[in-house]
PLY file of the C-alpha trace (Angstrom):
ply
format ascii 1.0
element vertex 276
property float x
property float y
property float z
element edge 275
property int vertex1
property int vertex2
end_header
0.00 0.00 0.00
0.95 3.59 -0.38
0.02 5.59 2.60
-0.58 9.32 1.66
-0.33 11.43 5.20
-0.92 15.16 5.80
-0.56 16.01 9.22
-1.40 19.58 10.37
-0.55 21.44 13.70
-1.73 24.62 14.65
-0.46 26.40 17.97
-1.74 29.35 19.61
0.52 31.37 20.98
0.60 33.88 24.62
0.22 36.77 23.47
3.66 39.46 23.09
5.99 35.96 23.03
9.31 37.20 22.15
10.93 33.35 20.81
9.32 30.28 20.43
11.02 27.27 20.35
10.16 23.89 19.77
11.26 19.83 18.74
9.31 18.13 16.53
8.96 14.01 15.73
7.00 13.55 12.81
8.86 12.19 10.41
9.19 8.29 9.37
11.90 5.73 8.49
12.42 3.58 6.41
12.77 -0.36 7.79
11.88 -3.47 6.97
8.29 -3.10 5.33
8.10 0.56 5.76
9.68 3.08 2.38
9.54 6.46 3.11
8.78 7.75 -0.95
8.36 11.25 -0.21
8.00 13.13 3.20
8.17 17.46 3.57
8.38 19.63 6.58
7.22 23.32 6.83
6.68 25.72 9.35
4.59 29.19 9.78
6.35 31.56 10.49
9.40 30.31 7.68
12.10 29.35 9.99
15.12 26.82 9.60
14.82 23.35 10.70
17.51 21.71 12.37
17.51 18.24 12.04
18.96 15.56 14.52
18.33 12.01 16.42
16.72 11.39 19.80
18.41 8.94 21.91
16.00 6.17 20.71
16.59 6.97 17.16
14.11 8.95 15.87
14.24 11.49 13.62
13.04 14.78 14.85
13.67 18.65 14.38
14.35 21.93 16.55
13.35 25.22 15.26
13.25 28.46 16.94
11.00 31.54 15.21
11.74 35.26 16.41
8.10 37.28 17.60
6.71 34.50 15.71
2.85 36.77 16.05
-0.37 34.82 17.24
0.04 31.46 15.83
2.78 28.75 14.39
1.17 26.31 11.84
3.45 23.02 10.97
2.80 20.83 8.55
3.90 17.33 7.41
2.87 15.73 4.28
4.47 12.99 2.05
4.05 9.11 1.08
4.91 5.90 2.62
5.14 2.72 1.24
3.96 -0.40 3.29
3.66 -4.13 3.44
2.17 -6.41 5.80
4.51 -8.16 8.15
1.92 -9.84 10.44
2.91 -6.98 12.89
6.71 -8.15 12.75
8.66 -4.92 12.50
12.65 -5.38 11.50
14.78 -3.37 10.40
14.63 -1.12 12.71
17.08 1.85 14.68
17.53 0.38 17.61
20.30 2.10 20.18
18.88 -0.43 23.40
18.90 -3.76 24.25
15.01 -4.92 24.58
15.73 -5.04 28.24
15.49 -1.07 28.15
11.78 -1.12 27.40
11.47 -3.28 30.51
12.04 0.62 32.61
8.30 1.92 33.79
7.53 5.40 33.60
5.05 7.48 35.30
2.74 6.68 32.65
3.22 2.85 32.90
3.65 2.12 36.62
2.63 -1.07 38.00
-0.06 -1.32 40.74
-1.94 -4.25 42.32
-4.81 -3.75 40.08
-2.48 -4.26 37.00
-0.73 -7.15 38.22
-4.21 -8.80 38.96
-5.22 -7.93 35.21
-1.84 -9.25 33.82
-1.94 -12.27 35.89
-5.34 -13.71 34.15
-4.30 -13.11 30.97
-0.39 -15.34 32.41
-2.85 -18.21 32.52
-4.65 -18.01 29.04
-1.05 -18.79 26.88
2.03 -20.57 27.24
4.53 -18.23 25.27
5.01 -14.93 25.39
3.43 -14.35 21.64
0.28 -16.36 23.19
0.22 -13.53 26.42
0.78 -10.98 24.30
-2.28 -11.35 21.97
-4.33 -12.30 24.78
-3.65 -9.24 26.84
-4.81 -7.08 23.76
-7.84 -9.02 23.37
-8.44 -8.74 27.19
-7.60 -4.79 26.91
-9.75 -4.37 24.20
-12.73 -6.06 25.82
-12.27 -4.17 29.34
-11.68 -1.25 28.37
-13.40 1.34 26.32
-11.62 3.91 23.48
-12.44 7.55 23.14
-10.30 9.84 21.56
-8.30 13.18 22.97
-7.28 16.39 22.42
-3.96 17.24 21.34
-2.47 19.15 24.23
-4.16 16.45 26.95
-1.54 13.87 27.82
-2.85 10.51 27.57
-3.75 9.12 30.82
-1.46 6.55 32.93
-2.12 2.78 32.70
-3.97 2.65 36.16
-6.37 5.16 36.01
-7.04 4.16 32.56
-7.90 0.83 34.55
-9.83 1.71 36.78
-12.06 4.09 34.58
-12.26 1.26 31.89
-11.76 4.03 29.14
-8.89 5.13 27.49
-6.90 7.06 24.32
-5.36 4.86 22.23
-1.99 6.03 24.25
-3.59 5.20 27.23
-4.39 1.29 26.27
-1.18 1.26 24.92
0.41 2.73 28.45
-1.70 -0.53 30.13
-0.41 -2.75 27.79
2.84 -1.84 27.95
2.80 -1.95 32.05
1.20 -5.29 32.09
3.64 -6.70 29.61
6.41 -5.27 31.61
4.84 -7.86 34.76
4.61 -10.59 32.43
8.38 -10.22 31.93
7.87 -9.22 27.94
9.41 -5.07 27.17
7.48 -2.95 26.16
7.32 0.23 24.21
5.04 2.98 22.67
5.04 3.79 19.47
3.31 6.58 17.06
2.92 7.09 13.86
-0.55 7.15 11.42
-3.53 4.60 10.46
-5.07 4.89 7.06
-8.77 3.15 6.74
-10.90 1.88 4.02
-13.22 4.82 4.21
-10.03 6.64 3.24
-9.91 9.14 5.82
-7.29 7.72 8.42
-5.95 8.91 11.75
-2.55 10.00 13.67
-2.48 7.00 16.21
-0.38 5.54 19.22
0.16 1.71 19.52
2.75 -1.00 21.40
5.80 -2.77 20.46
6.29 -6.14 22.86
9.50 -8.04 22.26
9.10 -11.66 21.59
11.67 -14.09 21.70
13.15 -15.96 18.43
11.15 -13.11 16.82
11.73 -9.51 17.78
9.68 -6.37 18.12
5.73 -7.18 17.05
3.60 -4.50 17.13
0.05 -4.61 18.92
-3.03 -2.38 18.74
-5.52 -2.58 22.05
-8.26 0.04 20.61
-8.69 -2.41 17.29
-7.53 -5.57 18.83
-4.90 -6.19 16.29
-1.08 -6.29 15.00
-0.34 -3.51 12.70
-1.06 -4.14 8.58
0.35 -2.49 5.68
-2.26 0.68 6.72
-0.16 1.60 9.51
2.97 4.08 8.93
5.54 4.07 12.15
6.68 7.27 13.50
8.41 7.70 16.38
9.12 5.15 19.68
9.38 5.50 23.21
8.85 4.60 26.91
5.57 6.49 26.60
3.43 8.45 25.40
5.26 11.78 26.70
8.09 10.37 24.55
6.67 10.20 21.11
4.41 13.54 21.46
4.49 14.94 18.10
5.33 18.45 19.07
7.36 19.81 22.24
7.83 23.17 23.63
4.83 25.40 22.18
1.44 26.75 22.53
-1.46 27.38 24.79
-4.43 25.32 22.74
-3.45 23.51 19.46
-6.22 22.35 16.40
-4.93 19.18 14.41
-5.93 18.02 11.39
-4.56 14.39 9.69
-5.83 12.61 6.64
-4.18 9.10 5.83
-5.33 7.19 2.76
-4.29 4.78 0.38
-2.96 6.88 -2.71
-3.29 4.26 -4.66
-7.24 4.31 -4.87
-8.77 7.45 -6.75
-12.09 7.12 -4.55
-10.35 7.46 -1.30
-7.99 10.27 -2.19
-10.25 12.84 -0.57
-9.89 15.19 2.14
-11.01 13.27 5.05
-9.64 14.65 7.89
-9.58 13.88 12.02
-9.67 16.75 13.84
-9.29 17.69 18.02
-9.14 21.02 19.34
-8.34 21.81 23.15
0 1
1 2
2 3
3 4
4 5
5 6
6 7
7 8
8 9
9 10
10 11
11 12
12 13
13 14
14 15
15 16
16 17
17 18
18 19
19 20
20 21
21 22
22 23
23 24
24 25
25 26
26 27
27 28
28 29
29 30
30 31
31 32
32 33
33 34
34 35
35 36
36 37
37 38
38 39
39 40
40 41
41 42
42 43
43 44
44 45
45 46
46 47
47 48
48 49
49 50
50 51
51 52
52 53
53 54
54 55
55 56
56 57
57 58
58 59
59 60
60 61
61 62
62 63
63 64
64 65
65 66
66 67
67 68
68 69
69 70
70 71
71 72
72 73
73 74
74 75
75 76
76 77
77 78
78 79
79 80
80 81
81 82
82 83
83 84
84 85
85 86
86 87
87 88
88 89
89 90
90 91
91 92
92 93
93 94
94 95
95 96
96 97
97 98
98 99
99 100
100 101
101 102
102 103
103 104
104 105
105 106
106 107
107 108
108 109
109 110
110 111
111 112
112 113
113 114
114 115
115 116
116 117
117 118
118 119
119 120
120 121
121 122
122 123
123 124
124 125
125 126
126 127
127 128
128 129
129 130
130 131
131 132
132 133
133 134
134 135
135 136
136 137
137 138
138 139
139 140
140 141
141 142
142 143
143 144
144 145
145 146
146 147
147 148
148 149
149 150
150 151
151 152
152 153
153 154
154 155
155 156
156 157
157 158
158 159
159 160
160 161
161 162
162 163
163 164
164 165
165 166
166 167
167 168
168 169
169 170
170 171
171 172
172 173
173 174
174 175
175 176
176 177
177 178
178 179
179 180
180 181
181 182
182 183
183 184
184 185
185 186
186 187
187 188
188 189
189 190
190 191
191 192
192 193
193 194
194 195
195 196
196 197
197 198
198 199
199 200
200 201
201 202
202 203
203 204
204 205
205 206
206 207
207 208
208 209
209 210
210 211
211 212
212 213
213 214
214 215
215 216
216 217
217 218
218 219
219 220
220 221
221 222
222 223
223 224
224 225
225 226
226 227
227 228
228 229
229 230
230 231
231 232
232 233
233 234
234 235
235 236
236 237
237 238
238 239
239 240
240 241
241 242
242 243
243 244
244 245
245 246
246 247
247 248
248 249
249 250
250 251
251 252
252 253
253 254
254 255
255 256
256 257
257 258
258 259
259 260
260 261
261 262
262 263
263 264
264 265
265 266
266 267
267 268
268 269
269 270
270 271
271 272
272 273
273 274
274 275
């Protein structure tokens, strides 16, 4: 498939800011089933990007505008090729051992509740893979959806738990914490979903490490391992760590479209939009 993204962010600024400065990660790479064809950056007000890795390998970019005025409007837009691996992603930067994504955070920190949880899905499989696909199932069955807004951070695994509702960077932050007490790492990952209606979405999702296999990506809000629809962005220990934007704003609008550029009768502008 050939994923066609654009990806809008628009910041409102406090009013008389002298600087703003910001780090962006919201561009892809290319790995094993993943092609990056074409991808562009720009920014409002026209500054220079400076581009760079993050320690986990990601590609992002710092930019700084002088009296930048009300507003700072970035935009991403390009095409990705993709094939489906069965969720099996290779190929990728990786600067840890898997034993890294093993760390909690915050966002992903164990309680009695969780352990409980993780501890009925230990008896439904003998292997890891078998936990791992059970534990989405379970998450998905427990626990309800609902979207966000941009600037809101995702809640942490146990209230997302005990309110049985949840972003999708919530799920993932119960998924990843329950994995981490089955023994399995863990990580979060963004990046973007296109669907057959051809509107798509900018979405968060986990990476468990399986042995004899590697890094196999899981999605608890459609109970599945990613497909050729899904373009990677960015990984981390959470979802703090793969926010698309860092350092700007007081309320944000987004707007993302994701379709398959290969089909004429999706190539619209369907867009997913969240305003705080």
């Amino acid at each position: 498939m050939r994923v066609r993204v654009r990806h809008e962010v628009v910041h409102r600024l406090e009013p008389g800011m002298r600087t703003a400065i910001a780090s962006i990660r919201i561009t892809p790479r290319n790995h094993y089933g993943q092609y990056v064809h074409r991808w562009s950056l720009d920014v409002q007000p026209d500054c220079r990007l400076y581009p760079q890795e993050d320690a986990f390998g990601n590609l992002a970019h710092t930019f700084s505008v002088e009296a930048p005025g009300e507003e700072i409007i970035l935009t991403a837009a390009g095409e990705v090729d993709t094939q489906d691996t069965s969720g099996i992603v290779r190929g990728t930067m990786e600067r840890f051992p898997p034993s890294l994504f093993l760390r909690p955070t915050p966002l992903t920190e164990l309680t009695q509740d969780i352990v409980a949880f993780a501890d009925l899905v230990r008896a439904e499989a003998k292997d890891e893979l078998g936990r791992l696909h059970a534990l989405m199932n379970a998450i998905n069955e427990a626990v309800e959806e609902t979207e966000r807004a941009l600037e809101v951070p995702a809640r942490a695994a146990a209230e997302v738990l005990e309110a049985k509702s949840g972003c999708p960077g919530g799920l993932t932050h119960l998924f990843t914490a329950a994995a981490h007490h089955l023994g399995i790492p863990a990580r979060h990952v963004s990046g973007y979903v296109a669907d057959e209606e051809g509107t798509g979405e900018a979405r968060e999702w986990a990476e468990a490490h399986v042995p004899k296999i590697g890094w196999v990506a899981f999605d608890c809000g459609r109970s599945l391992c990613a497909t050729e629809a899904y373009v990677r962005l960015a990984v981390g220990l959470d979802s703090l760590g793969v926010s698309v934007l860092k350092g700007l704003g007081l309320n944000a609008r987004e707007t993302v479209s994701a379709c398959d550029a290969r089909c004429p009768s999706k190539d619209r502008q369907g867009q997913s939009q969240r305003q705080q």
